[in-house]
C-alpha positions, 0 to 999 in steps of 0.5 A: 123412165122410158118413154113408153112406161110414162105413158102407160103411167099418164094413161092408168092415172087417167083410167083411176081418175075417170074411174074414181069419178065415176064410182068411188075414190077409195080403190084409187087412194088405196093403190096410191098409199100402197106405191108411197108405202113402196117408195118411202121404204126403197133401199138402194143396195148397189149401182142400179138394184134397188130393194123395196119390202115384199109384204104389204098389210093392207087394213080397211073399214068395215064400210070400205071393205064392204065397198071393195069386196062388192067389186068383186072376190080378188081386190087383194090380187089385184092390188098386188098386180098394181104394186107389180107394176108400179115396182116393174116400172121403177125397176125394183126388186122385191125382197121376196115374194110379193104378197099383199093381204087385206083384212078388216078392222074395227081401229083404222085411223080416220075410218078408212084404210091403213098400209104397213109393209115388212120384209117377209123372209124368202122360203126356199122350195128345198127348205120347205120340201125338207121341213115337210120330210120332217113331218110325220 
C-alpha cells in the first residue's frame, strides 16, 4: 500500500467516524461489512491478481432502510463507489461487473443489515446483442 492510499484511507476513516458521530452509525458498519465481505472472499489467482465476488446483496431493516433512503435515492450507488474504492486500493480485480443491491427485509439477523456476495457471471455486449437477435 502506497503512502498516498493510507492517507485517503486514515482520512475517509476520520470523515466515517466524524460522521458517524454526528448522524447515526449504520452507513459507516454497513460499508465496513461490505469491505470484510470483500476480503474474506479474495482468491489469489496468480503472482499480483487477486479476484474478489462482483455482486453484493446488501439486506436492511425496514427502520435502516427507511434512515438510509432519507439521505438520499443513491445509497445502493454509493456503496458501490465505496467498494470500488476500497478494491482499487487493494488492487483487486472483480469478477465481473460490480454490482451492489439493496433491499428490505423483514428476517434480518439482529434487525439491522446482512451482506452476502456471489460471483455474477459476466455477460459479453456480443452474447447479449445476439440473444436479443434472437427475440422476435
Amino acid at each position: 500500500m502506497s503512502a498516498l492510499s493510507a492517507l485517503e484511507d486514515a482520512l475517509e476513516n476520520r470523515w466515517q467516524a466524524l460522521r458517524a458521530r454526528l448522524f447515526d452509525r449504520e452507513p459507516v458498519e454497513l460499508v465496513d461489512a461490505l469491505r470484510r465481505e470483500c476480503d474474506s472472499h479474495a482468491v489469489v489467482c496468480g503472482a499480483g491478481r487477486v479476484m474478489v465476488p462482483n455482486a453484493y446483496d446488501v439486506e436492511l431493516a425496514g427502520p435502516v432502510h427507511d434512515e438510509l433512503s432519507r439521505h438520499g435515492a443513491g445509497v445502493g450507488q454509493a456503496l458501490t463507489d465505496r467498494l470500488a474504492r476500497h478494491a482499487a486500493r487493494h488492487g483487486y480485480e472483480w469478477a465481473g461487473p460490480l454490482a451492489v443491491h439493496v433491499r428490505r427485509s423483514a428476517e434480518v439477523p439482529g434487525g439491522r443489515y446482512r451482506v452476502a456476495s456471489t460471483v455474477m457471471p459476466h455477460v459479453s455486449a456480443d452474447a447479449f446483442q445476439r440473444a436479443g437477435e434472437r427475440t422476435p
